[in-house]
Every structure is written in structure tokens, then in C-alpha cells.
C-alpha positions as CSV (number, residue, x, y, z in Angstrom):
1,X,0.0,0.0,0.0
2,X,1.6,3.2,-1.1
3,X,1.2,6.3,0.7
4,X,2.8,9.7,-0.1
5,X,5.0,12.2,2.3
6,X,3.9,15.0,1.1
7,X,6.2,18.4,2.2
8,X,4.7,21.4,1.6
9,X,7.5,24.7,2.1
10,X,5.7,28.3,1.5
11,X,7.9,31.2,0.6
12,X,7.2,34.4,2.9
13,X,8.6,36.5,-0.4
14,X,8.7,36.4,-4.2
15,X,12.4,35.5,-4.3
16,X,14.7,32.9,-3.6
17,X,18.4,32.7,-3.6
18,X,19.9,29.2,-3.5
19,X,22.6,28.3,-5.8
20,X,23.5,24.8,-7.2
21,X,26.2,22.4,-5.2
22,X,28.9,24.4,-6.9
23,X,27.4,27.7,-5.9
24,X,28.1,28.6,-10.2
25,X,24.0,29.2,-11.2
26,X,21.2,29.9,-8.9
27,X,19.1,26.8,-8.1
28,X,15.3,25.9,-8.8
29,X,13.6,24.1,-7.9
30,X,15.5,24.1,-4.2
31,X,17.0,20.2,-4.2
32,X,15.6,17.2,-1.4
33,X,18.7,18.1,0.2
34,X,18.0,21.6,1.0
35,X,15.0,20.5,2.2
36,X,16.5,17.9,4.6
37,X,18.9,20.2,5.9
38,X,15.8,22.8,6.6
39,X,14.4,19.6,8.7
40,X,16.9,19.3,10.6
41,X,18.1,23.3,11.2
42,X,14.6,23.4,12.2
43,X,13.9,20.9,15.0
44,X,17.7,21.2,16.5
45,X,17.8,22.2,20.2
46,X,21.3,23.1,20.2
47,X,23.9,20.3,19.0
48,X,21.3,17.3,18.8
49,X,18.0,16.8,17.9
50,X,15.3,14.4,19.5
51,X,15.8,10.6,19.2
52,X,12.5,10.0,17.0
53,X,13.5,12.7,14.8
54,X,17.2,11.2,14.4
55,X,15.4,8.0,13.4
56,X,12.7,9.1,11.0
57,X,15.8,11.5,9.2
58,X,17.8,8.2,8.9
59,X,14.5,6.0,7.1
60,X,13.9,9.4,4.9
61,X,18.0,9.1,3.4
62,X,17.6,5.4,3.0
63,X,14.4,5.5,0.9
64,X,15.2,4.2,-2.4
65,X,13.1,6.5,-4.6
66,X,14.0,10.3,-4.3
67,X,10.7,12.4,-4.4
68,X,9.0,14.3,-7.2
69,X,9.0,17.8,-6.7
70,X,5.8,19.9,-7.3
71,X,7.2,23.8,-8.3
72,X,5.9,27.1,-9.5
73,X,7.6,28.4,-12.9
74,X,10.1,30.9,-11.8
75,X,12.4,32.6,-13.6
76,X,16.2,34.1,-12.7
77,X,16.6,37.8,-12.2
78,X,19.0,40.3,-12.2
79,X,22.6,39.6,-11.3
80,X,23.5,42.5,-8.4
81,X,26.7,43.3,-6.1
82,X,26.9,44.0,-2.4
83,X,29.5,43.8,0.1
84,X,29.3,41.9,3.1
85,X,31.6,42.3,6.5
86,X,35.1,40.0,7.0
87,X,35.1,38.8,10.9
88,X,38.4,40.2,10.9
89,X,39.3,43.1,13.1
90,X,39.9,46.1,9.9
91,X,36.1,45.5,9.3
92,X,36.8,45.0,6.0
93,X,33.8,44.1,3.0
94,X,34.3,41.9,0.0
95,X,32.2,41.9,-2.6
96,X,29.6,39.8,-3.1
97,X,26.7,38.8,-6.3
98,X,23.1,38.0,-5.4
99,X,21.2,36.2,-8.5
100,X,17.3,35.7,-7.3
101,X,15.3,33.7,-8.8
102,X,11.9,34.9,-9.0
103,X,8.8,33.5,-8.3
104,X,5.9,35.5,-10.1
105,X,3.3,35.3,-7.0
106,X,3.7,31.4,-6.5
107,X,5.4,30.6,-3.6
108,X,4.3,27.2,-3.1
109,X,7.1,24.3,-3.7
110,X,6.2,20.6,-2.4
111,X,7.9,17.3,-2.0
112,X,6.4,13.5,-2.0
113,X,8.4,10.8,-0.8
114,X,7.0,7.7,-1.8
115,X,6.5,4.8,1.0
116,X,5.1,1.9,1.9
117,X,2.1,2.2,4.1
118,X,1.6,-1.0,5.6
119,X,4.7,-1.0,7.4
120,X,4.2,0.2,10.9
121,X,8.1,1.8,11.2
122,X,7.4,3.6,8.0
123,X,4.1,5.3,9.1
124,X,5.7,6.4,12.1
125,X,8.6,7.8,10.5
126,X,5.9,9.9,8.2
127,X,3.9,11.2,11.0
128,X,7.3,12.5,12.8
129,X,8.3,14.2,9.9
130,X,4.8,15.3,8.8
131,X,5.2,17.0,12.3
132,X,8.3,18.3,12.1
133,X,8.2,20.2,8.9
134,X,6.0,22.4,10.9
135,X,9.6,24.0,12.2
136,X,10.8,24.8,9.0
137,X,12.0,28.1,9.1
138,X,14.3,29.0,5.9
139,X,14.7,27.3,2.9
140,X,18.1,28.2,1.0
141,X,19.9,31.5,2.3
142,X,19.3,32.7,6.1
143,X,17.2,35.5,4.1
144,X,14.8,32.7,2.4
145,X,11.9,32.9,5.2
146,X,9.5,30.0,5.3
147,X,6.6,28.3,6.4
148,X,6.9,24.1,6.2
149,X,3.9,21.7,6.6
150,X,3.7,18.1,6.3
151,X,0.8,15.6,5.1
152,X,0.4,11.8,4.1
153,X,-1.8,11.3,1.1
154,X,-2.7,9.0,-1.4
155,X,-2.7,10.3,-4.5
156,X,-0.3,13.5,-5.4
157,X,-2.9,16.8,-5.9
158,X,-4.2,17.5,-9.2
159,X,-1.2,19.7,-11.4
160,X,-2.5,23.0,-12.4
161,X,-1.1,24.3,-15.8
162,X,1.6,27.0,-14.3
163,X,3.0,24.7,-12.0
164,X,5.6,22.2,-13.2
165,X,6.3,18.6,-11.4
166,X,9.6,16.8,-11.7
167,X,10.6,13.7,-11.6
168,X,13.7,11.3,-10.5
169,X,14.8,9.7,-13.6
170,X,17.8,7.4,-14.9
171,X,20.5,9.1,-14.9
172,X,22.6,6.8,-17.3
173,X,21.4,9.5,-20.1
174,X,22.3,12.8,-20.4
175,X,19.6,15.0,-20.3
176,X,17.5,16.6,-17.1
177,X,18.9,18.5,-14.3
178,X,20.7,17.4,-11.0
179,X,19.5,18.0,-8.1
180,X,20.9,17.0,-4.7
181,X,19.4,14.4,-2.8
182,X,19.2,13.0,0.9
183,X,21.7,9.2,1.3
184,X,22.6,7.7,4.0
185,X,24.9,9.4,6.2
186,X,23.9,12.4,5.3
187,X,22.3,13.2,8.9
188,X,25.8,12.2,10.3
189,X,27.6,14.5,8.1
190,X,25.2,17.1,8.8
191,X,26.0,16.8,12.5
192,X,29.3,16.6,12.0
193,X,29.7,19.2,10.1
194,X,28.0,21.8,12.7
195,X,30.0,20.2,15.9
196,X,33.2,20.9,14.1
197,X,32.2,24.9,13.5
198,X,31.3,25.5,16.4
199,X,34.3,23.8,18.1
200,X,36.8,26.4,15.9
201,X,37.6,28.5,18.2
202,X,38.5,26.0,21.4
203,X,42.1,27.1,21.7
204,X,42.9,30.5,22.3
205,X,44.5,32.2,18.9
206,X,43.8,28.9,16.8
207,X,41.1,28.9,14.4
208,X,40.4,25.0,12.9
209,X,39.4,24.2,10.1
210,X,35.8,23.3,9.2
211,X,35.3,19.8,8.4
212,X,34.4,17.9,5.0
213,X,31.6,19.2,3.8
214,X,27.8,17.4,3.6
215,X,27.1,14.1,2.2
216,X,24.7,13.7,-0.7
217,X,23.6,12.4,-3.7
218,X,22.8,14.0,-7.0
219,X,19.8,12.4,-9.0
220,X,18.8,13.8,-12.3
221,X,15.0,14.9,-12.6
222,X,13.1,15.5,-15.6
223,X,10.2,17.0,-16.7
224,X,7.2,16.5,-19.7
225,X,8.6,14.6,-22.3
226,X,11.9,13.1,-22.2
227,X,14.3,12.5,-25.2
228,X,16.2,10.1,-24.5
229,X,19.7,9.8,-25.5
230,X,23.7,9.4,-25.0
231,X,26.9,11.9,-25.6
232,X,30.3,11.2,-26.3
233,X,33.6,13.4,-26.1
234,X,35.8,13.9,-29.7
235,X,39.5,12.4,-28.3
236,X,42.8,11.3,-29.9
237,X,44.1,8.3,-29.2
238,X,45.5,9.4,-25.9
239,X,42.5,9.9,-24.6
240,X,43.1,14.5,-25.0
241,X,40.0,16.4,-26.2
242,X,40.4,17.3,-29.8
243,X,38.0,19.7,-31.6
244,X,36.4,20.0,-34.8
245,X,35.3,23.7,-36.7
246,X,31.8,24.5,-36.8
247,X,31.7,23.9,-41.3
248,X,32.5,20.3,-40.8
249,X,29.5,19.5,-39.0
250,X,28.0,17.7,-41.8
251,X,31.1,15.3,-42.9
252,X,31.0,14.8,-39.2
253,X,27.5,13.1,-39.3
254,X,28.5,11.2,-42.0
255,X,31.6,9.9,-39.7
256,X,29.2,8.7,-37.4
257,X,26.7,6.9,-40.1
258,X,30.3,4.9,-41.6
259,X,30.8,3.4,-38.2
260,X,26.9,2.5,-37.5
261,X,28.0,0.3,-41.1
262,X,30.9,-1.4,-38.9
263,X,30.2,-5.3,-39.3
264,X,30.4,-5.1,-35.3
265,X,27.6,-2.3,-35.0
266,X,25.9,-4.1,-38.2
267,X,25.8,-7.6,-36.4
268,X,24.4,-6.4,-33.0
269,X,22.1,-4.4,-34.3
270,X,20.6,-5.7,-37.6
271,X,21.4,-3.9,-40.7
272,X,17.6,-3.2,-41.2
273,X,17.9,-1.1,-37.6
274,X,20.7,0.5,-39.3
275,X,18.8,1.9,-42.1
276,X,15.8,2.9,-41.0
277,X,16.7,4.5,-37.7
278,X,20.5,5.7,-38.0
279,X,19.9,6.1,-42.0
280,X,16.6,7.1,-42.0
281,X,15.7,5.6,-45.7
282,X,12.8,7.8,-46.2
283,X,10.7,4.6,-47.3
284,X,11.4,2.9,-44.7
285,X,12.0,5.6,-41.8
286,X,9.9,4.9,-38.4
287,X,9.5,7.1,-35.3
288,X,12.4,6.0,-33.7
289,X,15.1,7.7,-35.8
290,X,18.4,8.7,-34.1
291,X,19.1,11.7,-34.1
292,X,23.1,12.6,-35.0
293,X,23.3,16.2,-32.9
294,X,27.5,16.8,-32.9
295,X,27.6,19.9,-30.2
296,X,29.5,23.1,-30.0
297,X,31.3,24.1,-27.1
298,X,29.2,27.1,-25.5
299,X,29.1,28.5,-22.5
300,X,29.1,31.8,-20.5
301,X,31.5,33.9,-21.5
302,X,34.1,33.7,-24.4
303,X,34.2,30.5,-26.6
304,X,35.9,29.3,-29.6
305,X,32.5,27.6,-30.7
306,X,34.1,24.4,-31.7
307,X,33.1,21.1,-31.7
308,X,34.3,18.4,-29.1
309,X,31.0,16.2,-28.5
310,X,28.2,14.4,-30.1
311,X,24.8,13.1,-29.2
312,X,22.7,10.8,-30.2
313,X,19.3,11.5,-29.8
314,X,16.0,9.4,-30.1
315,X,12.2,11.0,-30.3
316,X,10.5,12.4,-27.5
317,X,9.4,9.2,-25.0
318,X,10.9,7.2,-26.8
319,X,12.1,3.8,-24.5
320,X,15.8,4.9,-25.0
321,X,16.9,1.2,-25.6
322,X,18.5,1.9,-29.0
323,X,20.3,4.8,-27.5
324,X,21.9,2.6,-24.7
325,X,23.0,-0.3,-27.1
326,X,24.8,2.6,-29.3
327,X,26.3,4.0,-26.4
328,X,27.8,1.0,-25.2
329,X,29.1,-0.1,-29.0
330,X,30.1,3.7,-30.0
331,X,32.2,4.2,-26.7
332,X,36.0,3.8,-27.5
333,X,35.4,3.5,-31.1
334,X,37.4,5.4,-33.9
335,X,34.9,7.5,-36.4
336,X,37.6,7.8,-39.0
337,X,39.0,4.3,-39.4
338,X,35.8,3.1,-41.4
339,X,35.7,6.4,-43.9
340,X,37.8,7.8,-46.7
341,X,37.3,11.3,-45.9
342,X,40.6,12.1,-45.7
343,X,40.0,15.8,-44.0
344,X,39.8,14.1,-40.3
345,X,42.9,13.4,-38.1
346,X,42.0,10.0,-36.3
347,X,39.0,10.5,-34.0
348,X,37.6,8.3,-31.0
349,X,34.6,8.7,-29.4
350,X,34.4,8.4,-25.6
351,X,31.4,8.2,-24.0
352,X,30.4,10.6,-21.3
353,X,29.2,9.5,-18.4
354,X,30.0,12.0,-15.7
355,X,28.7,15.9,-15.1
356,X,29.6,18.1,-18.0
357,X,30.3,21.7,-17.9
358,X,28.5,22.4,-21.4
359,X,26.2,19.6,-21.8
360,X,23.2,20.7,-19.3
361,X,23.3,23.8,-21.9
362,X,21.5,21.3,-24.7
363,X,19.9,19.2,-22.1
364,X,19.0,21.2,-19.4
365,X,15.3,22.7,-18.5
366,X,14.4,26.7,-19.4
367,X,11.5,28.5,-20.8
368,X,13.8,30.1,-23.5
369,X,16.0,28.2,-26.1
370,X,18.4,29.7,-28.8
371,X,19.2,28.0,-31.5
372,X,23.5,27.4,-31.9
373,X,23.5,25.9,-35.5
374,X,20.7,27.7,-38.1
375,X,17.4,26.3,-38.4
376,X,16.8,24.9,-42.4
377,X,13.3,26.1,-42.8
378,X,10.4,23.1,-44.4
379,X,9.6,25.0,-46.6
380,X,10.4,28.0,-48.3
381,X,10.6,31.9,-47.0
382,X,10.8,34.0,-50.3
383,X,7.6,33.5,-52.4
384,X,7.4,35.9,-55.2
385,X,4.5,37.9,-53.2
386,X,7.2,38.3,-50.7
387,X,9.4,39.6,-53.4
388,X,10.7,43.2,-51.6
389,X,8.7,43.0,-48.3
390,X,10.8,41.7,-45.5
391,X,7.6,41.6,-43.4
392,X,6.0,39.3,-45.0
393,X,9.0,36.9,-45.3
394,X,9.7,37.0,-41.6
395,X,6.1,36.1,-40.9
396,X,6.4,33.5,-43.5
397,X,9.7,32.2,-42.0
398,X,7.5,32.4,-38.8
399,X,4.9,30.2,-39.5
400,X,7.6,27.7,-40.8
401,X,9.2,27.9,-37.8
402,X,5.6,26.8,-36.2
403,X,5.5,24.1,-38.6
404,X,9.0,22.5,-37.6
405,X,7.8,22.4,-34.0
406,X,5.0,20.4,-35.0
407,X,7.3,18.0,-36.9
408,X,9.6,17.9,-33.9
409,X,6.9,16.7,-31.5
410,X,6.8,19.5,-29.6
411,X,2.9,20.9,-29.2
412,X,3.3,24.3,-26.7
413,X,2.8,27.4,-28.5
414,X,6.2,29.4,-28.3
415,X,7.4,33.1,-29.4
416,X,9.1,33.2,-32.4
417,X,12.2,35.5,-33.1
418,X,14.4,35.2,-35.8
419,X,17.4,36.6,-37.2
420,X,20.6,35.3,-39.0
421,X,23.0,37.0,-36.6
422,X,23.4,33.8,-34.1
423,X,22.5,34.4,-30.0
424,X,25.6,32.2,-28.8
425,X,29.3,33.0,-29.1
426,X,31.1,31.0,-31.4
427,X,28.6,30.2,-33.3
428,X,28.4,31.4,-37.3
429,X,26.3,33.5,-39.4
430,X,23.4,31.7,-40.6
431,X,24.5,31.4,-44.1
432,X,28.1,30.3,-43.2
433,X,26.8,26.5,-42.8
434,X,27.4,24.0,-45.3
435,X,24.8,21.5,-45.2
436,X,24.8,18.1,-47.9
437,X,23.2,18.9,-51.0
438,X,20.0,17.6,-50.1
439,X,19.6,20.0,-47.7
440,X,21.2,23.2,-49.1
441,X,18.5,24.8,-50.4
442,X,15.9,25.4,-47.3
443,X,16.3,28.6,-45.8
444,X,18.6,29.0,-43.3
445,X,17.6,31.1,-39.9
446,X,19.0,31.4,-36.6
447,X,15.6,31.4,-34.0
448,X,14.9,32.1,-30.4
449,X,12.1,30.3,-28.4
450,X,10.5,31.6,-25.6
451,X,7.6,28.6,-24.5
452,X,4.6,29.2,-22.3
453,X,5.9,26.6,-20.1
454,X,9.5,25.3,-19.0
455,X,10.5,22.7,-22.0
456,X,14.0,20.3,-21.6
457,X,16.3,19.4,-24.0
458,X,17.5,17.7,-26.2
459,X,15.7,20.7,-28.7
460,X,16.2,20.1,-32.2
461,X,13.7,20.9,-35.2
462,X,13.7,21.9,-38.6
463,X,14.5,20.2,-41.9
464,X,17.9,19.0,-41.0
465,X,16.7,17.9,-37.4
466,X,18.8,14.7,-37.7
467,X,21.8,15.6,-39.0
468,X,22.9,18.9,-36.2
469,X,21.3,21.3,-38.0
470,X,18.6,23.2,-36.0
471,X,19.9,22.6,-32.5
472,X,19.1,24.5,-29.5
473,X,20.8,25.6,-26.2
474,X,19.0,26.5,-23.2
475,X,19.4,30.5,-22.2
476,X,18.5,32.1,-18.9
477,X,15.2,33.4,-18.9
């Protein structure tokens, strides 16, 4: 019998100001793990906290299943410096950046932890901290002032449309966004973290050092529909990054198609897999067609826009199977040994399997998406009553851009902008790409996104959606 721990935390104001692990990008939805440390902050009585507590915090960081998170859409807000005191004795300031995040008027965030019911130690772990969530006082910085209640329910409540809910999913693929989570220990560190600070200053003149910091887990939730797939670094034989420019994107699909014809690849796969889905014969095409997405380097800041990664990308809920076998028979292999294109140095491709610095940019969850390589247009932009009128042709391109998002499977209505001038650094001028010749006449336009609702990535669409062309990074909003 399954039962839900539902945690309810109300913000007394419309901003909030965690930031991620790392402390690089403000955090939102806050993680499980800000919420346990809230649980316990709260209910402390100095050093310790009661012995039922201690117990029921120890069954919530063994539960297997991290909980879904129930959240407003928010979105991040201005960057702005002030200076904070030094405990030192020249009262000294150093600067400091606040990043909000802001929360439009809904300040409601929940968490269900799913249980089992019929046991007895379970339900009483619940009700304690059902209870104790009533002592939630802050959630994120001192400054985040809040109200925590606690419930057990059956059934999650009903999801209205301007509120999101994420979920824990598998975080053997590469998209979604990480979020700390509650494990076991992570009450002990917790504690042991706080004796050890306030212990710094037992011996006169000698300040100690804090200890290791907190003990958690990072699971990777998702939201909507998920597109599954699987990214792999560009590296010499050595193993050291190497990096391809932004023209040879389309010789580098065709790198990756030559070794999906490896007798290996071939045999484990079927050659009939092969066609349709990595090929995508036209004929014989189905609506599990891999996407071949090679990805430039982006990122705040300067960048050389070049390519060091690839992704493989299947349609939107898709069971991600076909993604995991090619992962597995990709990883360590060389793209250049089974083509003739001479232009290559040897490449390998190494599969990625840890946190990424530019990958959560193409995976990641955001309301607005810019597009890094041009979008080709189905269809075309310049009739002859558009002949002169630049208007009507950026309407036109408009309602192609609408038409692409219906192909791509995504059905949220979005606002267009356009422009050949591209949003990221390092990426080209619209008509600077090279696609193959069956794809070098669509119109080519670099496009913006800005969805009625939070959409994640992997966000590809237009007429060369499978072959890197039309591929979108996530901005800040």
C-alpha cells in the first residue's frame, strides 16, 4: 500500500536565492537536500535533535526513490553586487553577487516521498516528519523565510497548468537537471559538520578548520517529455580532447553513419535497424530515428564555438533502448577508421558518463531556447508575393518555424524570433553553414524560443533535425 509524504514549504517573499552544489548558477527548484537540511536546522535544540527525529531523518535518506518535486515556474533575475563584513578586526567588506530567482506570486514548492504504508516503522517515521516540517523556518539562504507543513496522502494533488512537477529519472542518459538528494549518512555528516564549526575556536588564537563538507547524492530529474539519449567526447588516441570547426559538422555526421556500417555495429544491431533508424531511408523511416546532434562548445563567456561532443538523440518518450546499445558499442570507437574522408585526423569517441560543464546547456530545462546551428526552414521563406517586403518573409519564416515544432513533436505554442545574426558565441552566421546537398536549399535562420511553459532538452527541429542542424541551447530566462 503506497502512501505519499507529502512536504509542503511556503515562501514568505517572491524571491529565492539558492545556488546549485557548486554555488556557479542559482538553483530551482531548491534540491531534497536543502530540504533535509531545513528539517533538521529546524527541529535542532542546540547540537542534537530528538531521538525520534534522528530515526525518522535516517529512514527518509535510505528511501530508495527520491521524491517528485511539485514547483511554481520561476524565472532568474537580475545579477546585483553588495559587500558583506570580513570577521576580521579592519572590518573589511568583500564583494559579493546575489542572483534571485523569482517566483511571479507562487510561492508554493512541495515534495512527495514515496512509501510503503503498511509498514508500521514507516508510518511512524511519516507522522514524525509530517510534524516536524511544521519548524521549517528557511529554505536556501538565512534571508529565504518560510513556512513548512507536512501531510500523508494517497494520490499527489491535481497539477495546475503554471506549475511544473519533476521527476527522478535514470541518470545513465544525459539529459535533465541534477538536483541533490538526501543518502545515508547524510544526517551524520550534517551533525558533523555543525560540531566541528562551532568547536573552531576552542584554543585560544587557533582557528580550525571546518570539516568535509555534507554528504549527498545527486539524482537527475526531468520534466514532460523526455528525449532520450547518450553523448560522447571527440579524443585522440591518448584519450586528450580534440575539436572540430563549426563547417565540418556535416562530414562529421556522415563519420558517425560509416561506423553505425561497422560489421560489429551491423551484427548487433541488424542492418535493417541500421537503415531505417541511424539512415533514415525515407521509405522505410519509423518514429524511432536517431538523431546525430555533434555539439558546439558554448558556454558563458568567451568561446571558440568548436566542436568536441556528439549526441545521439532518439524521439521524445521514446524507451531509449536503441540509445543505450549505441552508447555502449560507440564508446571507445574510432569515427575515422571506417571512412575515406581524408580531412579528419584520427578520432575516438568516448562516452560521457559524468557531469559536463556544457552539456546541461543542450539538455538542461528553461523557458527560452536559442538555436546554436541555423534552423533549415520546411519550406520556403521567399515566395514571389514576398518579393521586396521583408515583413512578410519574416512572418512566412514564422509560420515555418511553427510548422518545424509540430514536426519535432513538440505541441506548446512558443514566441518566435528570428534573425541570421546567431545568439551564442562562437557560433556562425546563418548562411556560413554548409549543409549536404540535399539540404542546401531550405532557408537558413538562426531562431529564439520563448515557451509558455518550462521545455528540456535535447531541442532540435527543422529540416535537418537529424543531421545537427537546428539545434538549440538553453538561455537564462
Amino acid at each position: 500500500m503506497t502512501r505519499y509524504l507529502l512536504l509542503s514549504i511556503y515562501f514568505l517573499d517572491d524571491r529565492y536565492h539558492g545556488l546549485t552544489d557548486n554555488g556557479d548558477r542559482p538553483e530551482w527548484p531548491p534540491s531534497p537536500f536543502r530540504v533535509f537540511q531545513a528539517l533538521v536546522a529546524g527541529n535542532a535544540r542546540g547540537p542534537t535533535i530528538s531521538e525520534s527525529l534522528k530515526n525518522a531523518l535516517q529512514w527518509l535518506e535510505s528511501l530508495k526513490e527520491p521524491p517528485d518535486i511539485i514547483a511554481p515556474q520561476a524565472q532568474t533575475g537580475r545579477t546585483s553586487l553588495t559587500y558583506v563584513l570580513n570577521n576580521v578586526s579592519s572590518r573589511s567588506r568583500t564583494p559579493k553577487t546575489i542572483q534571485p530567482t523569482l517566483l511571479n506570486g507562487d510561492r508554493l514548492v512541495q515534495y512527495a516521498w514515496k512509501f510503503d504504508a503498511s509498514d508500521a516503522d514507516s508510518v511512524k517515521h511519516a507522522e514524525s516528519l509530517k510534524d516536524a516540517a511544521r519548524h521549517i523556518n528557511a529554505l536556501g539562504w538565512g534571508i529565504d523565510l518560510a513556512v513548512g507543513n507536512g501531510d500523508i496522502v494517497e494520490a499527489l494533488p491535481p497539477l495546475p497548468e503554471h506549475r511544473i512537477q519533476y521527476h527522478p529519472a535514470n541518470a545513465g542518459f544525459s539529459w535533465g537537471l541534477d538536483l541533490r538528494v538526501p543518502r545515508q549518512e547524510s544526517l551524520l555528516s550534517l551533525e558533523r559538520t555543525y560540531g566541528d564549526f562551532i568547536r573552531r575556536y576552542e584554543l585560544p588564537g587557533v582557528t580550525k578548520l571546518e570539516s568535509a563538507g555534507a554528504i549527498y547524492d545527486l539524482c537527475r530529474y526531468v520534466v514532460g517529455a523526455t528525449r532520450p539519449n547518450v553523448a560522447f567526447r571527440l579524443v585522440n588516441a591518448d584519450g586528450d580532447t580534440i575539436s572540430v570547426r563549426h563547417q565540418m559538422l556535416a562530414p562529421l555526421v556522415g563519420l558517425v553513419r560509416a561506423l553505425a556500417n561497422h560489421s560489429d555495429v551491423a551484427a548487433s544491431l541488424g542492418q535493417d535497424v541500421i537503415d531505417r533508424e541511424i539512415k533514415g531511408h525515407p521509405k522505410e523511416s519509423t518514429n524511432e530515428r536517431v538523431s546525430i546532434l555533434p555539439l558546439p562548445t558554448i558556454r558563458k563567456g568567451p568561446t571558440d564555438g568548436r566542436i568536441r561532443r556528439i549526441m545521439l538523440a532518439q524521439p521524445y518518450d521514446s524507451n531509449g533502448m536503441l540509445c543505450e546499445r549505441l552508447g555502449r558499442l560507440f564508446d571507445g570507437q574510432e569515427l575515422t577508421a571506417f571512412s575515406e574522408d581524408d580531412r579528419f585526423p584520427p578520432i575516438f569517441l568516448e562516452r560521457i558518463t559524468r557531469r559536463d560543464t556544457v552539456l546541461p546547456y543542450y539538455t538542461g530545462i528553461s523557458r527560452v531556447w536559442a538555436s546554436v546551428t541555423p534552423v533549415l526552414l520546411p519550406g520556403y521563406d521567399d515566395r514571389k508575393e514576398h518579393h521586396g517586403d521583408h515583413q512578410k518573409r519574416l512572418a512566412r519564416a514564422e509560420q515555418l518555424v511553427c510548422k518545424a515544432l509540430r514536426h519535432a513533436g513538440i505541441a506548446i505554442p512558443a514566441y518566435v524570433e528570428l534573425s541570421h545574426v546567431p545568439c551564442w558565441t562562437g557560433s556562425l552566421h546563418a548562411q556560413e553553414y554548409n549543409p549536404r546537398e540535399k539540404l542546401a536549399h531550405y532557408p537558413r535562420w538562426h531562431v529564439r524560443l520563448t515557451f509558455e511553459r518550462p521545455w528540456m532538452g535535447p531541442l532540435v527541429i527543422g529540416a535537418g533535425r537529424h543531421c545537427g542542424f537546428g539545434l538549440f541551447a538553453r538561455m537564462n530566462e
